[in-house]
C-alpha positions in Angstrom: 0.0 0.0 0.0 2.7 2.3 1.0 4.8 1.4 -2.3 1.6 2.5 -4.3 1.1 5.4 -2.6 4.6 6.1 -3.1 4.3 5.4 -7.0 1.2 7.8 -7.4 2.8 11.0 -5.6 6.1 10.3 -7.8 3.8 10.0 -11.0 2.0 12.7 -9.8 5.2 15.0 -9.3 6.8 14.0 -12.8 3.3 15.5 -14.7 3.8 18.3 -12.8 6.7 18.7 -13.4 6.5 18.0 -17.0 3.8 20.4 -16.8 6.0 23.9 -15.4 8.7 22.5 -18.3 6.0 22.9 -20.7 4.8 26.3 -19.6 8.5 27.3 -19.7 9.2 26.2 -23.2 6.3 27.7 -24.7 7.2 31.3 -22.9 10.4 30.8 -24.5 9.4 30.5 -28.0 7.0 33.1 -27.3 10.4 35.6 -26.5 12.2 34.2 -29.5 9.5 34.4 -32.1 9.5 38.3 -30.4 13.0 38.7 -31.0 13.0 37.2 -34.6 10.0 39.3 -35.6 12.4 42.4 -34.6 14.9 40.6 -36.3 17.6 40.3 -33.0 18.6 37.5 -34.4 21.4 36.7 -31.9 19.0 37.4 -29.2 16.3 34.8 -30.8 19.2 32.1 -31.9 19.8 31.8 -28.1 16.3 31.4 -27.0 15.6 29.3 -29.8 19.1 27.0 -29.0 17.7 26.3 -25.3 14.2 25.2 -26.5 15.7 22.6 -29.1 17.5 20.4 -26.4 13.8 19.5 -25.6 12.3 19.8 -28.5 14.8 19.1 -31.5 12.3 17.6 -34.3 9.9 20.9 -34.8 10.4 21.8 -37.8 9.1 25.2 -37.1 12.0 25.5 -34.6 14.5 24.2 -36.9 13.4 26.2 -39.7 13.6 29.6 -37.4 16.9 28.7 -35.9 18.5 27.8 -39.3 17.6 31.9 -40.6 18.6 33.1 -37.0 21.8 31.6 -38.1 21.7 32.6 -42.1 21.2 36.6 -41.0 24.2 36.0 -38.6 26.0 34.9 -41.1 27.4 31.6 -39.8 29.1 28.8 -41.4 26.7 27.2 -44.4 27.1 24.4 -42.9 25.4 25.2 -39.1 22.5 26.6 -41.3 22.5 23.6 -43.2 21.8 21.6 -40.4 18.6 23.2 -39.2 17.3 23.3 -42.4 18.0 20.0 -43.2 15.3 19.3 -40.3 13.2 22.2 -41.4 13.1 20.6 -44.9 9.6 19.2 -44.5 8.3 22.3 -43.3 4.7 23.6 -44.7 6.6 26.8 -44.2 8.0 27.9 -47.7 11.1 29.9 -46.5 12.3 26.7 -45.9 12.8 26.2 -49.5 13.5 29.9 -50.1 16.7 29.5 -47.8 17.9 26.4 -49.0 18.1 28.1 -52.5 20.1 30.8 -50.8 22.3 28.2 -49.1 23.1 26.4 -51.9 23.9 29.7 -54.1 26.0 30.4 -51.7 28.0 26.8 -51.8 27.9 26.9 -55.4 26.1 24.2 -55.8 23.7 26.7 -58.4 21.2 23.8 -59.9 20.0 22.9 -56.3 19.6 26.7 -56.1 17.8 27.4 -58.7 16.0 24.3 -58.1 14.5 25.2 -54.6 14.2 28.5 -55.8 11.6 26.9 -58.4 10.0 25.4 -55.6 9.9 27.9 -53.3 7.6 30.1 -56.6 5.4 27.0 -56.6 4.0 28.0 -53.0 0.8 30.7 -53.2 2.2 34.3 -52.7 0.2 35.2 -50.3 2.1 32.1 -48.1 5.8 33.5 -49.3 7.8 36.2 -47.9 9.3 37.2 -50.9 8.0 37.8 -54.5 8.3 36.2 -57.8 10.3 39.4 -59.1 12.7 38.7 -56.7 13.0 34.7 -57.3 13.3 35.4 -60.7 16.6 37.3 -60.1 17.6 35.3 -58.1 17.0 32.6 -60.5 18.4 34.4 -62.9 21.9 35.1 -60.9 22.3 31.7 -59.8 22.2 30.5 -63.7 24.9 33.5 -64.3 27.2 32.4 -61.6 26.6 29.0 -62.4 27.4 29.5 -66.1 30.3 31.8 -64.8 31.6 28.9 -62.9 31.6 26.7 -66.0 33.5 29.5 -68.7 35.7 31.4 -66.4 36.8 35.0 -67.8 40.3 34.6 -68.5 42.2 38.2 -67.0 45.6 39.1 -66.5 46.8 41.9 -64.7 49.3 43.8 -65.9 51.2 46.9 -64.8 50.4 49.9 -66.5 53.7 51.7 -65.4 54.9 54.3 -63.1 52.3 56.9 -63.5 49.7 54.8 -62.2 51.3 52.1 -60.3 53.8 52.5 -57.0 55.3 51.0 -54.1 51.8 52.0 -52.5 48.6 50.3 -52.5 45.9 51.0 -55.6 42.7 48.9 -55.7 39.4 49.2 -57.3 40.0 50.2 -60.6 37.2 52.2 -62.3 36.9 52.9 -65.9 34.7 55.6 -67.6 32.1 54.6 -70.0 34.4 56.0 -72.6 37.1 54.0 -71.5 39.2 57.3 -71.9 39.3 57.4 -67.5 40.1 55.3 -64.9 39.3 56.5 -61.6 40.8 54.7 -58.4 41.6 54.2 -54.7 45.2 54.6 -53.5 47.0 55.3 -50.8 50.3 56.8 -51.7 51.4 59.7 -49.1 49.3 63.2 -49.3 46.3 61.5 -50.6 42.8 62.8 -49.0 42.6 60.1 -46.4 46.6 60.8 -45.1 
């Protein structure tokens, strides 16, 4: 009897419990999905980061935690890994990232592919328009194609009127081709 009484105020306890971890995950998400909206990324990521070691399968989660990380800029592949378990997301960003992800790994045909699939979604569901996927569709199959026929350039040293000991950089030429304008930083320049 005592063993049974013993069981049901432990059970009881664990629900409980259970219970004030529930309440305390979903006020979480609630501040991260506040920070996101106001797009303090960092802010959210963290939030977002202590919800996941309960929760790591929502998709939802995954799929916010992977563009926390995009808009911080980290490594392609930490952003690949959330969206990896985003990927069956109803959520259509999911694809929209992916496409931006893969751009950015040169892998241009899975780009332009989730790009594709991300214009297949309603727009009233998508973030961002079909203007904007088509350039982006449109530079993916550029760089791709740029990848493929590299420009071959040499540089070559136009002589001591132009060139010195000193650093020059970003050449520009006039649409005459008559000027080039650009940045150096020889001694008595503007920024010395």
């Amino acid at each position: 009897k005592k063993n049974i009484l013993l069981i049901i105020v432990l059970t009881f306890s664990f629900l409980n419990f259970k219970a004030q971890d529930a309440k305390a995950v979903k006020k979480t998400i609630k501040e991260a999905n506040e920070l996101f909206e106001m797009d303090d990324f960092k802010n959210a990521e963290m939030k977002y980061l202590a919800v996941w070691k309960f929760d790591s399968t929502n998709t939802e989660l995954n799929l916010n935690l992977a563009i926390c990380k995009y808009k911080l800029r980290e490594l392609p592949d930490s952003v690949l890994y959330y969206l990896k378990k985003a990927d069956k997301s109803t959520n259509p960003e999911a694809q929209f990232y992916e496409g931006k992800l893969f751009h950015l790994t040169h892998q241009f045909t899975s780009a332009i592919e989730h790009f594709e699939q991300y214009k297949q979604h309603p727009a009233d569901k998508r973030e961002v328009n079909d203007l904007e996927i088509d350039r982006l569709i449109s530079i993916s199959k550029r760089a791709e194609d740029m990848m493929t026929h590299p420009h071959k350039a040499s540089l070559k040293n136009i002589g001591n009127a132009i060139n010195t000991q000193f650093d020059e950089y970003v050449p520009l030429v006039s649409t005459d081709e008559k000027t080039m304008y650009f940045t150096s930083r020889r001694p008595g320049g503007i920024g010395n």
